[in-house]
C-alpha positions as CSV (number, residue, x, y, z in Angstrom):
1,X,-39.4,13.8,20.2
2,X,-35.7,15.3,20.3
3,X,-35.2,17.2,17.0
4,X,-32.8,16.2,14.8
5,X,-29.4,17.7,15.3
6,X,-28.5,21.0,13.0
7,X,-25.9,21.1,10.3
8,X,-23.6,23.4,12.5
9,X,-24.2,20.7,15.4
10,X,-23.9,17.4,13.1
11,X,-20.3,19.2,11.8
12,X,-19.2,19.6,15.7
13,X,-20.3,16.2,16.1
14,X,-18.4,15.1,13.1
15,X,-15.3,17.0,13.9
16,X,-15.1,15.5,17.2
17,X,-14.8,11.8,15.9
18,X,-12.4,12.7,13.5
19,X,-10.0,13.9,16.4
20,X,-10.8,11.0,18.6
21,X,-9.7,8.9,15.8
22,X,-6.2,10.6,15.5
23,X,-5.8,10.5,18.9
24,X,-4.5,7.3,20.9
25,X,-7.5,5.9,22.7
26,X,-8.9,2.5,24.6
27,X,-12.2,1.6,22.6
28,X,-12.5,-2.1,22.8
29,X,-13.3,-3.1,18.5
30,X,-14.7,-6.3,19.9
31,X,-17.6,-4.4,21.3
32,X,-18.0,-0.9,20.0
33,X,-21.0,-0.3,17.6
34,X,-19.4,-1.4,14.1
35,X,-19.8,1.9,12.2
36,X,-18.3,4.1,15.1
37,X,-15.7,1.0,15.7
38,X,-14.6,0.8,11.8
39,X,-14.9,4.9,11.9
40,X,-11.9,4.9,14.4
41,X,-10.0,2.3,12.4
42,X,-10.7,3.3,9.2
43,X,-9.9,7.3,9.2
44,X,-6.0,6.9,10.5
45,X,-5.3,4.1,8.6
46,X,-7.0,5.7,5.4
47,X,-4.8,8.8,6.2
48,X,-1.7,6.7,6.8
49,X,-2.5,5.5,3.6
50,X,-2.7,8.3,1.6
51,X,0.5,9.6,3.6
52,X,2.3,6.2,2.2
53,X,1.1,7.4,-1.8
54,X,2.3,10.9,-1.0
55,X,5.9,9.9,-1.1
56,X,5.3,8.8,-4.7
57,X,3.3,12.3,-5.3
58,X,5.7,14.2,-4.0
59,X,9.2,12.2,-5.5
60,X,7.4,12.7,-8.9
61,X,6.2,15.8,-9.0
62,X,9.8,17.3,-8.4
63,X,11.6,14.4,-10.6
64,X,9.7,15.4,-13.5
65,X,11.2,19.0,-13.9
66,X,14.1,16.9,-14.7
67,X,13.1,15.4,-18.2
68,X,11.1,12.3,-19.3
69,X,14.2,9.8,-18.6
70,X,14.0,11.0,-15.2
71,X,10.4,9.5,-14.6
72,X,11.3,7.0,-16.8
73,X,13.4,5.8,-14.1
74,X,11.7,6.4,-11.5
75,X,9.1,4.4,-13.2
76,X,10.9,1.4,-13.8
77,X,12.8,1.6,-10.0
78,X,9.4,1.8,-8.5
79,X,8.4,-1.1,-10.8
80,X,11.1,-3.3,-9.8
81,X,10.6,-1.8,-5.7
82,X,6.8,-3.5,-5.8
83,X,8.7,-6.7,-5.4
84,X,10.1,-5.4,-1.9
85,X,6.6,-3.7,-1.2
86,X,5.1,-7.6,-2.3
87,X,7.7,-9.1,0.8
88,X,6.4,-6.1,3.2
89,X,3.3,-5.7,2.8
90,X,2.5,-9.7,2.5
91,X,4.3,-10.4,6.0
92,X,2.5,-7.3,6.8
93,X,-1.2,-9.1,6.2
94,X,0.2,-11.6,8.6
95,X,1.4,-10.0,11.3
96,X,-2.1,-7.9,11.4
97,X,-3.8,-11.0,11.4
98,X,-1.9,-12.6,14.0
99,X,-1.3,-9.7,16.5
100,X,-5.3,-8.8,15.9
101,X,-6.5,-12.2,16.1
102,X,-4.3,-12.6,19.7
103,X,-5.6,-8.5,20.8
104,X,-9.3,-10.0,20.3
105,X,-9.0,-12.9,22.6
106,X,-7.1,-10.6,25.3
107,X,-3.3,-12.2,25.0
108,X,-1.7,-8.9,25.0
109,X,1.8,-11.0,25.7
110,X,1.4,-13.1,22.9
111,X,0.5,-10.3,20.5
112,X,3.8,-8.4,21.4
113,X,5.9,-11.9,20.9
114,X,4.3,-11.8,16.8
115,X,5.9,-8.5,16.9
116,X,9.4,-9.5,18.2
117,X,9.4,-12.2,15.3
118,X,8.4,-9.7,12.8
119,X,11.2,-7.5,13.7
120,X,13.9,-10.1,13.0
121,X,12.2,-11.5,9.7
122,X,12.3,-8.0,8.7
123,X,16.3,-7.3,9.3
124,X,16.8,-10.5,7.4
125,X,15.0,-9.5,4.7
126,X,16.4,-5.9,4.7
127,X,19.7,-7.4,4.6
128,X,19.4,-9.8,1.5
129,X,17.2,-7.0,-0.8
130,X,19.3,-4.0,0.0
131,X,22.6,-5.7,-0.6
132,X,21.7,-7.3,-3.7
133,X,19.2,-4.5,-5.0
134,X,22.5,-2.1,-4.9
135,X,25.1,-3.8,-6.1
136,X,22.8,-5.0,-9.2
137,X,21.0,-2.0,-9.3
138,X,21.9,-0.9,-13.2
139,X,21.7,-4.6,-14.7
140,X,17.8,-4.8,-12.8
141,X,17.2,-1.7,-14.8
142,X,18.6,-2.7,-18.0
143,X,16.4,-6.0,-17.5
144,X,13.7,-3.9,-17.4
145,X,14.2,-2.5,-20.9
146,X,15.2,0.9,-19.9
147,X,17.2,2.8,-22.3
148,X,21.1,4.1,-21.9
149,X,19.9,7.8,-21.0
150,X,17.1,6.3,-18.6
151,X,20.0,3.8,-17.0
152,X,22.9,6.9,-16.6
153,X,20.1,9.1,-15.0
154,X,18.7,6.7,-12.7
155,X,21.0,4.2,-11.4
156,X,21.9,6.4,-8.4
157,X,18.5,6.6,-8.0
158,X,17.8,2.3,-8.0
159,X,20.9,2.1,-5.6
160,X,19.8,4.2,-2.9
161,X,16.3,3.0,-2.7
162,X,16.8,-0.8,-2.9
163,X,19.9,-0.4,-0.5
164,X,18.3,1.7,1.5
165,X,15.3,-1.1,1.8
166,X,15.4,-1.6,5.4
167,X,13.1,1.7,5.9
168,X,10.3,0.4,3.7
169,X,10.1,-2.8,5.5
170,X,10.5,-2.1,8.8
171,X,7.7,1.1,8.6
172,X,5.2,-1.4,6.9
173,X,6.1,-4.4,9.3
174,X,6.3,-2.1,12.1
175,X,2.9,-0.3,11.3
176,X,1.1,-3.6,10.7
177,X,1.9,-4.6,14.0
178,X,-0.1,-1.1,15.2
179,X,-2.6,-1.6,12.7
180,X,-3.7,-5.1,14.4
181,X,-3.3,-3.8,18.0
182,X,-5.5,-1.2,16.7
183,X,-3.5,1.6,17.6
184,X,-3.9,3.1,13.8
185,X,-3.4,6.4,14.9
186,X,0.7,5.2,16.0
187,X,0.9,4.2,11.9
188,X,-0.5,7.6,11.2
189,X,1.9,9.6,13.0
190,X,4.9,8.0,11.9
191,X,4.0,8.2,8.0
192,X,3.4,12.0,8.9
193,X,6.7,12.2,9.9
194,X,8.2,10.9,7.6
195,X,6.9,12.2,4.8
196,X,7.4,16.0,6.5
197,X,11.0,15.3,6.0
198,X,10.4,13.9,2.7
199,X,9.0,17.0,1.5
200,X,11.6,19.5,3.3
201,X,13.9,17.2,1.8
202,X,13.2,16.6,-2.1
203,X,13.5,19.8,-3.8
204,X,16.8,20.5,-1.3
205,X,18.9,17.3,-2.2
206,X,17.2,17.0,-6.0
207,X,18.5,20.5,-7.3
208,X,20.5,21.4,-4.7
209,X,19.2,24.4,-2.7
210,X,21.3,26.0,0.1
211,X,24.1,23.9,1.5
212,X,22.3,20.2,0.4
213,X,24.8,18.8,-2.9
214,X,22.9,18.9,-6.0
215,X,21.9,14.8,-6.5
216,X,19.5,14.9,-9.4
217,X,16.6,12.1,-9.8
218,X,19.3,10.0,-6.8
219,X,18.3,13.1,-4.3
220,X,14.9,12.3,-4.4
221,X,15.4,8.4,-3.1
222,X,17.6,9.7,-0.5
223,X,15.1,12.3,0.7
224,X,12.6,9.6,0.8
225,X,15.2,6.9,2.8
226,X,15.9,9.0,4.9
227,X,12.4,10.0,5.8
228,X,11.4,6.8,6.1
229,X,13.8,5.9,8.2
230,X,13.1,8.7,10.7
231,X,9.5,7.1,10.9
232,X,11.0,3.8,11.6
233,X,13.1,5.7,14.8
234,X,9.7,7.1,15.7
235,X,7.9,3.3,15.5
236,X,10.7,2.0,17.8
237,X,10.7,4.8,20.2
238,X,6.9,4.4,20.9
239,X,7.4,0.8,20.5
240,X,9.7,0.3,23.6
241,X,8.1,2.9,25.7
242,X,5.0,0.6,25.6
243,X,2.2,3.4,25.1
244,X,0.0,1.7,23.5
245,X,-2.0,-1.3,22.8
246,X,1.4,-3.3,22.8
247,X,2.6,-3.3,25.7
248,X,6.4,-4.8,24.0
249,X,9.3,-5.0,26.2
250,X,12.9,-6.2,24.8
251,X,12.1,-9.6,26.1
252,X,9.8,-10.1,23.5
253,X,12.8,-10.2,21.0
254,X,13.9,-13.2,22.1
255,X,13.4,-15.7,19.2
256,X,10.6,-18.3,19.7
257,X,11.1,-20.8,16.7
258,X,7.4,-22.1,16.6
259,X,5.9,-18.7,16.6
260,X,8.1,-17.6,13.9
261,X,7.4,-20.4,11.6
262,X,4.0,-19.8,12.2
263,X,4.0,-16.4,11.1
264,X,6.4,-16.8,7.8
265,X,3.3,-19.9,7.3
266,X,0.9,-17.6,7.5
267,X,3.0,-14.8,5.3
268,X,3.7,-17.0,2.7
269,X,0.1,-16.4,1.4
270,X,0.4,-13.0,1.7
271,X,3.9,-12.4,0.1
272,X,3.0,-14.5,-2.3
273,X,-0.7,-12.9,-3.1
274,X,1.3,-9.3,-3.5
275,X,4.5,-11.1,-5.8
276,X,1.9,-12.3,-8.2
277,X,0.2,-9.2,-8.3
278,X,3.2,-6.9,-8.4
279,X,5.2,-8.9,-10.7
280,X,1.8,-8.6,-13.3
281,X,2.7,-5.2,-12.9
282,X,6.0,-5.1,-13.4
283,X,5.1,-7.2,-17.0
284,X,2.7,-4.6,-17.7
285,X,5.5,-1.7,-17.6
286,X,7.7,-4.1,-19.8
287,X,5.2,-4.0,-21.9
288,X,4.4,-0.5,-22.1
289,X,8.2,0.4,-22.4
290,X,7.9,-1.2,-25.8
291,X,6.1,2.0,-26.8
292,X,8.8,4.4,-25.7
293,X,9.9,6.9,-22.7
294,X,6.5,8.7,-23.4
295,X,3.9,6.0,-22.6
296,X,6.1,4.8,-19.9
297,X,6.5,8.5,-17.7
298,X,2.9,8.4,-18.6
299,X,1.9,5.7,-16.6
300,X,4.1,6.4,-14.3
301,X,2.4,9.5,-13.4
302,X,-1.0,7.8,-13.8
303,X,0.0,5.1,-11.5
304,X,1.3,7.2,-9.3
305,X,-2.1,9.5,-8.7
306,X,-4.2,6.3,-8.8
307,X,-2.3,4.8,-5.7
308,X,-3.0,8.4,-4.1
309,X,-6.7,7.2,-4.6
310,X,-6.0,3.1,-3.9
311,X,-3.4,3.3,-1.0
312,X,-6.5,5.4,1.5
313,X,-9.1,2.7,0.0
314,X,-6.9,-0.2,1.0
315,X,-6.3,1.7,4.6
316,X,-10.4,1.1,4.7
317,X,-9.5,-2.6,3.9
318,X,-7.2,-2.7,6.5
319,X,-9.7,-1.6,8.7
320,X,-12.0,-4.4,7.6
321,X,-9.2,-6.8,8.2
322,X,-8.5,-5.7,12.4
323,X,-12.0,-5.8,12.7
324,X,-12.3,-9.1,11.2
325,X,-9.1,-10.2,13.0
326,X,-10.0,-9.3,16.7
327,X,-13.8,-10.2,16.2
328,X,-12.7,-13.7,15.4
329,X,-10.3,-13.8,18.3
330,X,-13.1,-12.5,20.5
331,X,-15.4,-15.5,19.2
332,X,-17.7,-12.7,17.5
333,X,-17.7,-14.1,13.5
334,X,-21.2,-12.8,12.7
335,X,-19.8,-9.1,14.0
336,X,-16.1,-9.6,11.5
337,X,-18.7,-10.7,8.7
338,X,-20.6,-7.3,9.3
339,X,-17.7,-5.2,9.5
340,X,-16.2,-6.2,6.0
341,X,-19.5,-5.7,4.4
342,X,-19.9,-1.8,6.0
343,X,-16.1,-1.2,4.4
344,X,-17.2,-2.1,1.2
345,X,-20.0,0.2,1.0
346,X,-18.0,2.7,2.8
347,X,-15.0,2.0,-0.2
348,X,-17.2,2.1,-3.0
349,X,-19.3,5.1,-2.5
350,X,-15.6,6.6,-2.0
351,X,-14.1,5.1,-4.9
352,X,-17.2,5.8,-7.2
353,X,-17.0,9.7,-6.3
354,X,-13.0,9.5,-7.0
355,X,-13.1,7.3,-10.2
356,X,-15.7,10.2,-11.5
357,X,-13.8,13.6,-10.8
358,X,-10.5,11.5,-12.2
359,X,-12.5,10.8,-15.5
360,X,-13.7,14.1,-15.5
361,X,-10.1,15.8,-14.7
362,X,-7.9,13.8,-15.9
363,X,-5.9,15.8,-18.5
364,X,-5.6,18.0,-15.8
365,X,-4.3,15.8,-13.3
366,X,-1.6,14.6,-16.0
367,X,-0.6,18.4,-16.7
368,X,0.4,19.0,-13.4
369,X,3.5,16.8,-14.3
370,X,4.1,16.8,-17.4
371,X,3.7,19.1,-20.7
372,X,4.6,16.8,-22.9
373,X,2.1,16.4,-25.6
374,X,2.7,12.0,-25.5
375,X,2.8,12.2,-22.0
376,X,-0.4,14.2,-21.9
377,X,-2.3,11.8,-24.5
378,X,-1.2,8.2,-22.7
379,X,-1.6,9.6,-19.2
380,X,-5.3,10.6,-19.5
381,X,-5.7,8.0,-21.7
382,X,-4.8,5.6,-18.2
383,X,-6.5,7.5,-16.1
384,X,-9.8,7.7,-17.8
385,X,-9.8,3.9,-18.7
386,X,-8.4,2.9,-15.2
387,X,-11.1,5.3,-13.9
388,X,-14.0,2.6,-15.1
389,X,-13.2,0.3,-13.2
390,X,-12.9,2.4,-9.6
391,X,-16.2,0.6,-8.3
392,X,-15.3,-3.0,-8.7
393,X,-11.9,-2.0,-7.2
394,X,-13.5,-0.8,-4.0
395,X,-15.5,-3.6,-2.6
396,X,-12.6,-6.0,-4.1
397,X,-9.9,-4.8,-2.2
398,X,-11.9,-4.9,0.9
399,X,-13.4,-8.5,0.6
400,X,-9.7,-9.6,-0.1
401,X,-8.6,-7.7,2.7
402,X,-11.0,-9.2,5.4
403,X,-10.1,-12.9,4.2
404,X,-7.0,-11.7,5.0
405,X,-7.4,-10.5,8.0
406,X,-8.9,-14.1,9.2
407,X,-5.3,-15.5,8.8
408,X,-6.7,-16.9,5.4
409,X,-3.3,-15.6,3.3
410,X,-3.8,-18.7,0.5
411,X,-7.2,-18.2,-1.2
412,X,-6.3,-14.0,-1.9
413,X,-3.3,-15.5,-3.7
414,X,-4.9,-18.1,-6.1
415,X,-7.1,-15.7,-7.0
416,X,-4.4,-12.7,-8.2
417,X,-3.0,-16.2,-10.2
418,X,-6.5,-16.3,-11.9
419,X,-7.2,-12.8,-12.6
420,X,-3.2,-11.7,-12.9
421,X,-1.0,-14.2,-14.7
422,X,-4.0,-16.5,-16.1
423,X,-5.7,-13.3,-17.5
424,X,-4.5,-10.0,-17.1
425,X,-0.5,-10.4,-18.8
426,X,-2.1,-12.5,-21.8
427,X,-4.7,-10.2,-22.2
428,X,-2.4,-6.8,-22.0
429,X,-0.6,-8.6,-24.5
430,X,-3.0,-9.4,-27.0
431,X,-5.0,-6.4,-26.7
432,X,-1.6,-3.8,-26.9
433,X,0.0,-5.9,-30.1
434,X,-2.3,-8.1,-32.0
435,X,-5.4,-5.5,-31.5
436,X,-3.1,-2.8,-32.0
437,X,-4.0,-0.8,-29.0
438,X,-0.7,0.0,-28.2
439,X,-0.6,1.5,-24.2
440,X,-4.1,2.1,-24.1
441,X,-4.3,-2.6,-24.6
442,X,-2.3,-2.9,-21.4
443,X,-4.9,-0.4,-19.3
444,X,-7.6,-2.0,-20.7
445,X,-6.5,-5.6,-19.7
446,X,-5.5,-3.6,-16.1
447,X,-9.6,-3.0,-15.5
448,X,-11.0,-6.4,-16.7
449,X,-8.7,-8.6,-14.4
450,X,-9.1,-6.3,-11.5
451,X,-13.1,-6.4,-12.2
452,X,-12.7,-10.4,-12.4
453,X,-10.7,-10.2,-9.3
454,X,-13.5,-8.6,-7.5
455,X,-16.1,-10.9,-8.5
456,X,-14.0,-13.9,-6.8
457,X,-13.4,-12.3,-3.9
458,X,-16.7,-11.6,-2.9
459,X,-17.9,-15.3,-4.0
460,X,-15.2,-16.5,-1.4
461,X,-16.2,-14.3,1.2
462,X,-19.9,-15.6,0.8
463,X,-18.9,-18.8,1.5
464,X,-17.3,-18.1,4.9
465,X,-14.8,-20.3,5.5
466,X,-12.2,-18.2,6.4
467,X,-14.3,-17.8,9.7
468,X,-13.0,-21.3,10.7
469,X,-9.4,-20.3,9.9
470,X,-6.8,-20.4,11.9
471,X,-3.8,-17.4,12.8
């Protein structure tokens, strides 16, 4: 009997998979065992991820040695920015699903046609948010409730990230296209890259250091454009040199009208799943701005750690929804259903660890941005109750995720009506005025919709119909 392998070797062992994930490789997800295939997925897209929340980190982190109303606007512009992150990431479910789905039944050519699409529908939505986004930039803020002093500090700061929208959507389209090919570690690389600049970047163009202009709270959305954007050069470069999984030429931009309807069909679910859920959150900031600056650079700063804890356990969903995607397109359904089951575990042992240490820590965690005595109160506050609910979140996010995954965009989205507009707004509402809870109402109402969300989603995904959908 061999002996079972020592700590030292089980490390080795461990530190090896870890680079072969990072690294491009040729592992077939149709047939790999299911824990060492979802390993491979799962760790660069969990990464990627976390690189995505890092922006937020970071752009917050330096903001907030500028005064409340500075993360007070930052707040409210990344408020109103979910609806753009709602278009990208929703076509983004789609074009995973349908470049995944067309990788798993071994149409390579098709696959890289679904990204040509992608890339148009992208410029045209670039075009229409960034024009519009800028030139309204300080009404959308004033609509928003923001004060005078939040409006003069951070219209500069709306204008250059809504105008500059073409790098959000492009390195979400762009990486969903990767994601469903399952070259994951592609996604990775470019989010590294851009937020390397991003960093370099902040504190230079924010207070000026060295030759960079002093910009304030607007330096901090032109660091992060233009880091963004240099991930976008890196997507396309890798893109067109067909390294990867796609194997995309320029041929495959030429339009192909029944392809692309099928895919904005099939993205209609998921942009409208994300715009439901975004736009519940952009009520629940109106409704904390009733309160005052304090409560609302509070959540801010809570939001903004718990998406450096949500963002790496939706990259596990992701991973759940390639592995359902190519699984069904290999004719494999009992092997998708056993993947999105192993990512739920996976993502709620995870969550369940984080959701602890952030209870535990989290006036901590909020004094890292803030030593304001509100901000302190009303950030751990959101962090503890939020916290609670870190379980239900876990296997939620990845139950919705595989549906999506199957092409099935609709179902996700009338269940974020239920547990969003039919529950969670009313509810915030109720609890923050009538019960007098104030802030602490609107958290509250956060963690029982989300838990109800989860409870539907894993009813759905028992039923299995998505395994008959079609992408």
């Amino acid at each position: 009997m061999d002996a079972k392998p020592s700590p030292p070797g089980r490390l080795r062992r461990a530190a090896g998979f870890f680079r072969e994930a990072l690294r491009d490789n040729e592992v077939d997800y149709t047939r790999a065992p299911v824990p060492r295939a979802l390993g491979l997925l799962a760790i660069p897209m969990m990464l990627e991820m976390a690189m995505e929340a890092v922006f937020a980190v970071v752009d917050i982190a330096f903001v907030a040695q500028l005064g409340t109303d500075a993360v007070a606007a930052v707040g409210i512009t990344e408020a109103l920015i979910t609806v753009l992150y709602a278009l990208s990431m929703g076509m983004g479910i789609a074009v995973t699903a349908m470049v995944s789905r067309r990788i798993g039944a071994g149409n390579a050519e098709e696959a890289a046609r679904v990204t040509g699409q992608a890339i148009w529908i992208a410029l045209i939505i670039s075009l229409v948010v960034g024009i519009a986004g800028a030139y309204y930039a300080a009404d959308l803020l004033r609509l928003m409730g923001a004060s005078p002093g939040v409006i003069d500090t951070g219209a500069g700061f709306t204008t250059v990230l809504l105008g500059g929208s073409a790098s959000i959507v492009y390195l979400f389209m762009l990486n969903a296209a990767f994601r469903g090919a399952g070259d994951a570690a592609v996604a990775l690389r470019s989010l590294w890259l851009a937020n390397g600049i991003n960093i370099v970047l902040d504190p230079c163009l924010i207070f000026g250091l060295g030759p960079f202009p002093e910009l304030g709270v607007t330096g901090a959305a032109v660091a992060t454009t233009i880091g963004r954007g240099t991930g976008v050069l890196y997507q396309l470069c890798y893109l067109l040199r067909s390294r990867g999984r796609l194997d995309f030429a320029l041929r495959h931009l030429r339009p192909v009208p029944a392809l692309a309807a099928r895919l904005c069909v099939v993205s209609a679910g998921g942009v409208g799943q994300f715009l439901v859920a975004t736009s519940s959150w952009i009520a629940m900031m109106r409704i904390v701005a009733m309160y005052g600056s304090a409560p609302v650079a509070a959540y801010t700063i809570a939001i903004r750690m718990i998406e450096f804890v949500f963002l790496p356990a939706w990259g596990l969903g992701n991973a759940a929804a390639t592995m359902v995607g190519q699984n069904l397109g290999a004719g494999r359904p009992d092997r998708a259903k056993e993947s999105a089951w192993k990512a739920a575990r996976y993502n709620m042992a995870f969550m369940t660890t984080v959701g602890a240490l952030t209870f535990v820590f989290a006036p901590q965690i909020t004094g890292l941005f803030s030593s304001d005595p509100d901000v302190l109160h009303y950030g751990t506050s959101c962090l503890r109750i939020l916290g609670v609910g870190y379980p239900a979140y876990a296997v939620g996010m990845v139950m919705a995720q595989a549906i999506n995954g199957a092409g099935d965009t609709l179902t996700p989205t009338i269940l974020n009506l239920i547990a969003f507009w039919a529950v969670q707004i009313p509810l915030a509402w109720s609890l923050a005025t009538a019960a007098g809870l104030g802030p602490n109402g609107v958290f509250t109402a956060i963690v029982v919709s989300e838990s109800l969300l989860t409870v539907l989603a894993v009813a759905v995904f028992r039923r299995g119909r998505w395994q008959t959908q079609q992408a």
